[in-house]
C-alpha positions in Angstrom: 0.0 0.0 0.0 1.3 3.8 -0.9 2.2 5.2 2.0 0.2 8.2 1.3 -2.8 5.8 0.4 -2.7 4.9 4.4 -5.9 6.5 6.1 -4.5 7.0 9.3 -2.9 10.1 10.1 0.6 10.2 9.7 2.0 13.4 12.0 5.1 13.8 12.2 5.2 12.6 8.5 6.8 9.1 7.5 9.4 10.5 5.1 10.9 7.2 4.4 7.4 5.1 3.8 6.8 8.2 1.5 10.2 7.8 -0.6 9.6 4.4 -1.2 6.2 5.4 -3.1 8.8 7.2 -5.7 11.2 4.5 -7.1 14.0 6.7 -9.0 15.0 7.8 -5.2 16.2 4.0 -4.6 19.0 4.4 -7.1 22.6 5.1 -7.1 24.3 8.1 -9.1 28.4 8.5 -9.4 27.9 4.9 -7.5 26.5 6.8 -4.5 22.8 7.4 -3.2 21.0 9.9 -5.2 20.4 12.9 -3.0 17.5 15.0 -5.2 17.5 18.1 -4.4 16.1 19.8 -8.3 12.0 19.4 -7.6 11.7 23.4 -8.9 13.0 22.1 -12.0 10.7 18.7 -12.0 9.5 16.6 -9.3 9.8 13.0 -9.2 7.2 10.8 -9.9 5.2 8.2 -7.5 4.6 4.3 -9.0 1.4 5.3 -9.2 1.6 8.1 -11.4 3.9 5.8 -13.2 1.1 3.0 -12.9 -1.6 5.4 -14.2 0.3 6.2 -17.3 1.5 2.8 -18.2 -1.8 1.1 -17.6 -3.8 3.6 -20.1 -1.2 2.7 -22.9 -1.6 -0.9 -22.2 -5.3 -0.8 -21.8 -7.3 1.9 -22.8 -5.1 3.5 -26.0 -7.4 5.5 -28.1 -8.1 8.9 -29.3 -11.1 10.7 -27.1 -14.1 12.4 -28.1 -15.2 11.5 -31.4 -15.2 8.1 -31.0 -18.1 5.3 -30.9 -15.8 2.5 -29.8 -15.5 1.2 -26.4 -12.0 2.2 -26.0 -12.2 5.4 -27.3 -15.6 6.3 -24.7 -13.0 4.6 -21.4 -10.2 6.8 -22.6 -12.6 10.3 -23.0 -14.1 9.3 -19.4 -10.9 9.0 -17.9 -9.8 12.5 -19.3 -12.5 14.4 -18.7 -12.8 12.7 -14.9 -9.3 14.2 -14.9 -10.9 18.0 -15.9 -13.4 17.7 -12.7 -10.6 16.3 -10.7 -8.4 19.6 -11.2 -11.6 21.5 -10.7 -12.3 20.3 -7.4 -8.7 20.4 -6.8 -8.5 24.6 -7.6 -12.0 25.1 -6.7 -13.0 26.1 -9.7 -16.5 27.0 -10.6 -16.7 24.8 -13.8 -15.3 22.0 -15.5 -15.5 24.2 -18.5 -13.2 26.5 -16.7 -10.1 23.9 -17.0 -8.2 23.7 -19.9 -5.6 21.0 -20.7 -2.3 22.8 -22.4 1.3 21.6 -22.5 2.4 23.3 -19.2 2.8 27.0 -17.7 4.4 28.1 -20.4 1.6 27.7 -23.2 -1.2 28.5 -21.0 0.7 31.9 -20.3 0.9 32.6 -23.8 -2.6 31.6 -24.9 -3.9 34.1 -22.2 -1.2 36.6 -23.9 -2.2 36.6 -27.5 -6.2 35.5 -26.9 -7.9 37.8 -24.1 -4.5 40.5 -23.6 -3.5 40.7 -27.1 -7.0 41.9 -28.8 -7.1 44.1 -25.9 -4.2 46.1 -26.3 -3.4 49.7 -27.9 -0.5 52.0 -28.1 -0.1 53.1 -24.3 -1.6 50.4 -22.0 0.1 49.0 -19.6 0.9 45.4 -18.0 2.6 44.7 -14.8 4.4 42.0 -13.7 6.9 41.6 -10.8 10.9 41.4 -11.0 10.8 37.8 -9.9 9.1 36.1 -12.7 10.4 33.6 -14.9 11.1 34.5 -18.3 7.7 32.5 -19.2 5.9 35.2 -17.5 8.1 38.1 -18.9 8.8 37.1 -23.0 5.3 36.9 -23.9 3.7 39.9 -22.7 7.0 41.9 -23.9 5.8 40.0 -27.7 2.4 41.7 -27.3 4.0 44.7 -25.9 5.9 45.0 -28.8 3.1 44.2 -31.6 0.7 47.0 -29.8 3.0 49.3 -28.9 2.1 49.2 -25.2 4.4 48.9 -21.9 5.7 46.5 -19.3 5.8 47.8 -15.6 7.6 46.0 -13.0 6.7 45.8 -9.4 10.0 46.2 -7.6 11.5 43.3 -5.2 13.3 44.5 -2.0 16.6 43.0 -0.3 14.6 40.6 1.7 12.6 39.1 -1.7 9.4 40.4 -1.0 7.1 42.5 -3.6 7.2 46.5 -2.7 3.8 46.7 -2.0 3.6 50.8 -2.3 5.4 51.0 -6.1 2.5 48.5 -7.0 -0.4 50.3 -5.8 1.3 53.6 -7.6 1.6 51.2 -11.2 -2.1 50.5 -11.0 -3.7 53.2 -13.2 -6.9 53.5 -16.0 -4.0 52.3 -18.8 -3.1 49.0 -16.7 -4.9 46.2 -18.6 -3.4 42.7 -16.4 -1.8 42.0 -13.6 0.4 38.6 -13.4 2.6 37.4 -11.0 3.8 34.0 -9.8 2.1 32.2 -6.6 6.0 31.7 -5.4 9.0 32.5 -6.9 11.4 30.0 -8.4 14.5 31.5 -6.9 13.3 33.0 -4.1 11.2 30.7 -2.5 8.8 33.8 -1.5 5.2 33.1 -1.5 3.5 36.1 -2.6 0.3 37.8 -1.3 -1.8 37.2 -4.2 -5.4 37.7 -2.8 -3.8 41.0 -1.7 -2.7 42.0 -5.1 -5.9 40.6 -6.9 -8.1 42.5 -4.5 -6.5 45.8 -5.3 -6.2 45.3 -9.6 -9.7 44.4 -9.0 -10.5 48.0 -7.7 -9.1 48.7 -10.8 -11.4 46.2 -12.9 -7.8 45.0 -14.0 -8.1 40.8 -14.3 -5.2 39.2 -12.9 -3.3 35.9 -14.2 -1.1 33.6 -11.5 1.8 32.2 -12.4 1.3 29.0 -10.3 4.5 26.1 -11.7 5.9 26.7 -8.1 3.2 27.7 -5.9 0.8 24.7 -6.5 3.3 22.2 -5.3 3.7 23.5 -2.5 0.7 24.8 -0.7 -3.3 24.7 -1.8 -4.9 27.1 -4.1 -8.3 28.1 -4.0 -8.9 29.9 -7.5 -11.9 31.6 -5.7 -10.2 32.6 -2.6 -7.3 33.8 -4.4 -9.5 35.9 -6.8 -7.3 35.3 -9.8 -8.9 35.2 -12.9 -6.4 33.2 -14.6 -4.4 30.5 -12.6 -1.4 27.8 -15.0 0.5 25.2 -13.5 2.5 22.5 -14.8 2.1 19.2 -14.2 5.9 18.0 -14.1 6.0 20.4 -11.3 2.9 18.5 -9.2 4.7 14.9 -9.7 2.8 14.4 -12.6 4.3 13.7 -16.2 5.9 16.0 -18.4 3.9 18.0 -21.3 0.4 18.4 -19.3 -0.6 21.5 -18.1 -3.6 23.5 -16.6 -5.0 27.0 -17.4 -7.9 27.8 -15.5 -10.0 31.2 -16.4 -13.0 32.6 -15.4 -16.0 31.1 -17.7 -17.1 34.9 -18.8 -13.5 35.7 -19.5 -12.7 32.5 -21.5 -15.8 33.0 -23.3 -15.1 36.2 -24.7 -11.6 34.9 -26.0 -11.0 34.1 -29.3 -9.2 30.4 -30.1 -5.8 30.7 -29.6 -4.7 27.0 -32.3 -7.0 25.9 -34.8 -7.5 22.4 -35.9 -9.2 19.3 -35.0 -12.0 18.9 -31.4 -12.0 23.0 -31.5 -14.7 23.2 -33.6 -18.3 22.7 -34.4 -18.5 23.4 -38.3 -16.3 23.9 -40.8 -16.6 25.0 -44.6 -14.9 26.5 -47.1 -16.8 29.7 -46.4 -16.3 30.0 -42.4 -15.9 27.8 -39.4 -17.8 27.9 -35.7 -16.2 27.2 -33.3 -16.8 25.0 -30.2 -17.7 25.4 -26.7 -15.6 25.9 -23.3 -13.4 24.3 -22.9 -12.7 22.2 -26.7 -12.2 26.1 -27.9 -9.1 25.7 -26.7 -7.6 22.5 -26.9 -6.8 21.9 -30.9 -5.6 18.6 -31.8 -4.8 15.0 -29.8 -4.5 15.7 -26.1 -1.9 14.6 -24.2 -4.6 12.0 -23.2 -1.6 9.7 -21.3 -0.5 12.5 -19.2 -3.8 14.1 -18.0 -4.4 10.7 -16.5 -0.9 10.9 -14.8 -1.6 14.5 -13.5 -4.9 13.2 -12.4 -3.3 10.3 -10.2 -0.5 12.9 -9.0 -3.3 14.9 -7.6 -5.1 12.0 -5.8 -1.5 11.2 -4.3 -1.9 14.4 -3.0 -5.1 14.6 -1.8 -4.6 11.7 0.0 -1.7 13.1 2.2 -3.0 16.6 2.4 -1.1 19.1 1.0 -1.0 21.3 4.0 0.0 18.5 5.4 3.0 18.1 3.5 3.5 21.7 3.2 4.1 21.6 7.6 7.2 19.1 6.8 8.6 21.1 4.0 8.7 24.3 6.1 10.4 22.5 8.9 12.4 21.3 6.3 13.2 24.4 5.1 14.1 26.0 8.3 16.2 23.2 9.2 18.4 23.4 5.3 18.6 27.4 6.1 20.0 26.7 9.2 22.5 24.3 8.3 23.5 26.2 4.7 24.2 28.9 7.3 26.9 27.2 8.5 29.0 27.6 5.7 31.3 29.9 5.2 31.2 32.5 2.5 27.7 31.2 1.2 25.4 34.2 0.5 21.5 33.0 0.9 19.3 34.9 -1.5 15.7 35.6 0.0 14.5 35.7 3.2 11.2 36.2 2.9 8.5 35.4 6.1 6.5 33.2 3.8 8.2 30.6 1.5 8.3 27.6 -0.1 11.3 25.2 -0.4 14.0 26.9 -2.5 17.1 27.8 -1.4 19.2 29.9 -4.3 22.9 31.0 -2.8 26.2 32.1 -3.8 30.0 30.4 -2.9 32.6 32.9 -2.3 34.9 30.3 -3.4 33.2 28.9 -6.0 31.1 30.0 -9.6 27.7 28.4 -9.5 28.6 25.7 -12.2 31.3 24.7 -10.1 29.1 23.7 -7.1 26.9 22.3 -9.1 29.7 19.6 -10.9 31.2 19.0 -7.5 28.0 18.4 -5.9 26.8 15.9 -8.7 30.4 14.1 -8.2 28.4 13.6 -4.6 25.0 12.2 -6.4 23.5 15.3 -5.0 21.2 17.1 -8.1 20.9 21.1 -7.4 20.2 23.8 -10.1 22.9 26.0 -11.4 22.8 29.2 -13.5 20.5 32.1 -13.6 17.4 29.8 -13.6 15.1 31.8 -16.1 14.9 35.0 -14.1 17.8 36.9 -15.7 16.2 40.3 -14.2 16.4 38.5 -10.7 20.3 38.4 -10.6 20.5 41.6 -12.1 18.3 42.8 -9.1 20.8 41.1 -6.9 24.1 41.8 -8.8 24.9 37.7 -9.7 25.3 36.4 -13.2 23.6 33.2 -11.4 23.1 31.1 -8.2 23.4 28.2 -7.2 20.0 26.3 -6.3 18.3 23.3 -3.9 14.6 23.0 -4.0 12.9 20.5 -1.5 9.9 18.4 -1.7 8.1 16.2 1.1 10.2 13.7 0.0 13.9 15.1 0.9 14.8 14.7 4.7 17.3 16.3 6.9 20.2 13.1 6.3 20.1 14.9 2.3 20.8 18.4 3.9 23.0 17.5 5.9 24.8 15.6 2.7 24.5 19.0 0.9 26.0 21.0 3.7 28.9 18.9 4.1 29.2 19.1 0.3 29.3 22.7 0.4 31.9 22.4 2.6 33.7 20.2 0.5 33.3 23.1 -2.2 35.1 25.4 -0.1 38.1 22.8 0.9 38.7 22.4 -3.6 38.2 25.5 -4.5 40.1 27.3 -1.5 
């Protein structure tokens, strides 16, 4: 039985049942135990993720939709039990409120150049924060460009938290969207986004979340959060790789026009004109990744059956436990202290570039991020071409951060 599949309450959490729910955390890299310390970049996947996926390929393979066949009608129930899982999951208003893209990045741009695109002239205004990944930076600067409007930036103090004052003074009658991440990738800061949509709301300005690192992390509540756009990936969530969510707001998503044409987003065609279909086939052209909504569907039900604030308790101990011990070396430079984050830790070697922890580390089968992890403007902010990075999930325990401390230290002694 999954150790997450268990009914009884598990407090303080079994971390080693839990790891043996994910198999790649059994193996052995540069012949010594893998220490995975990379979940920003993708999380590791549970057997029964793994299960979900294999078992659709080897039982249920068939397009979804259109077809009469039995296999075809199994495979459309599975994905669109999948859209009311993710529904429930954000608390969503609508299964027609879900749409199934390829991750945070697409649903980003689909939001970009279907409802912000049509909606732009020379002058307007978007605002976005300094710690966004380029994925929420390139594509409004592409619509910029095209309408001849501008990109504001809500400034980031010392500490890694948003300047609440500059963004109350960037709100004006030119501002046309607000979008900012649920937690930054570098930072680990969890931003105040019922906060920020309240006020843009005052504003009538509609507000997209930026949620690849938030969701993972702690619960989100579409409604409470008052976004009206919300994307996540699903690599993130310990799902597969190439399934994301967008949810929007029915009335908005209504109004949109399609952002990919092509096959299941229509409802006639001629030569003459084409209609198109409802919410939420308007926006999902083409074969789904049917094999990997029923992966992010079983990822969620993993999930749900620890409960993710749950798991979000452990991480911060976690968390508080790594920043104390990364403390401990010398010369490292920890980059944002904000009072709410998630598990990210993105620091500096005074002995050592980035790259070079990073190599030495792996030598050590220990897996961190190195470079300037897509938030170029973030390390200009901070005067570093790039950082070094270890991100947590519920599944990394204090043994690892104690393996990456004394690793650290181990940086210092070969690069001294």
């Amino acid at each position: 039985m999954s150790a997450l599949a268990d009914p009884r309450p598990a407090s303080p959490l079994d971390v080693e049942r839990v790891r043996g729910d994910f198999p790649i955390l059994s193996r052995r890299v540069r012949n010594k135990p893998l220490v995975y310390l990379d979940n920003a970049a993708t999380a590791q996947k549970p057997q029964s993720v793994i299960d979900a996926v294999a078992a659709y390929y080897a039982a249920e393979n068939a397009n979804i939709h259109r077809g009469v066949h039995y296999l075809s009608q199994q495979a459309t129930f599975a994905y669109e039990r999948t859209r009311g899982r993710i529904r429930r999951f954000l608390n969503a208003a609508d299964n027609s409120e879900i749409i199934f893209v390829r991750g945070t990045t697409e649903g980003i741009n689909l939001v970009a150049h279907s409802f912000v695109r049509p909606r732009l002239v020379e002058g307007d205004e978007l605002i976005v924060t300094h710690m966004e990944h380029h994925s929420n930076i390139v594509p409004w600067q592409l619509v910029c460009a095209e309408r001849g409007a501008r990109l504001r930036v809500i400034p980031v103090d010392d500490a890694g938290e948003l300047v609440l004052e500059e963004y109350e003074k960037l709100l004006s009658p030119r501002t046309r969207l607000v979008a900012l991440t649920h937690a930054s990738n570098v930072l680990g800061t969890i931003n105040p986004v019922a906060q920020i949509a309240a006020l843009a709301h005052q504003h009538g300005v509609p507000v997209l979340v930026d949620g690849a690192q938030g969701l993972p992390h702690l619960p989100a509540d579409v409604r409470e959060l008052g976004c009206d756009f919300y994307v996540f990936s699903g690599h993130k969530l310990f799902g597969p790789t190439g399934i994301g969510v967008l949810y929007g707001r029915r009335e908005l998503l209504e109004a949109m026009p399609p952002y990919q044409g092509g096959g299941s987003m229509i409802q006639k065609v001629s030569f003459e004109g084409t209609t198109y279909a409802d919410l939420p086939n308007r926006f999902e052209a083409g074969t789904p990744h049917i094999a990997g909504a029923i992966g992010l569907e079983a990822a969620i039900d993993y999930l749900n059956q620890a409960g993710q604030e749950h798991l979000a308790a452990y991480e911060t101990e976690l968390l508080g436990y790594a920043t104390g011990a990364l403390s401990q070396v010398p010369g490292l430079r920890l980059f944002g202290t904000a009072r709410d984050r998630v598990g990210v830790l993105s620091f500096t070697l005074d002995s050592a570039h980035p790259h070079d922890i990073g190599t030495v580390l792996d030598s050590e089968g220990i897996a961190i991020r190195a470079g300037h992890h897509c938030a170029q403007p973030l390390m200009q902010r901070y005067g570093v071409p790039a950082m070094a990075r270890a991100s947590l999930a519920f599944y990394n325990t204090r043994e690892e951060i104690d393996a990456l401390a004394a690793a650290l230290h181990n940086v210092n002694e070969v690069f001294a």
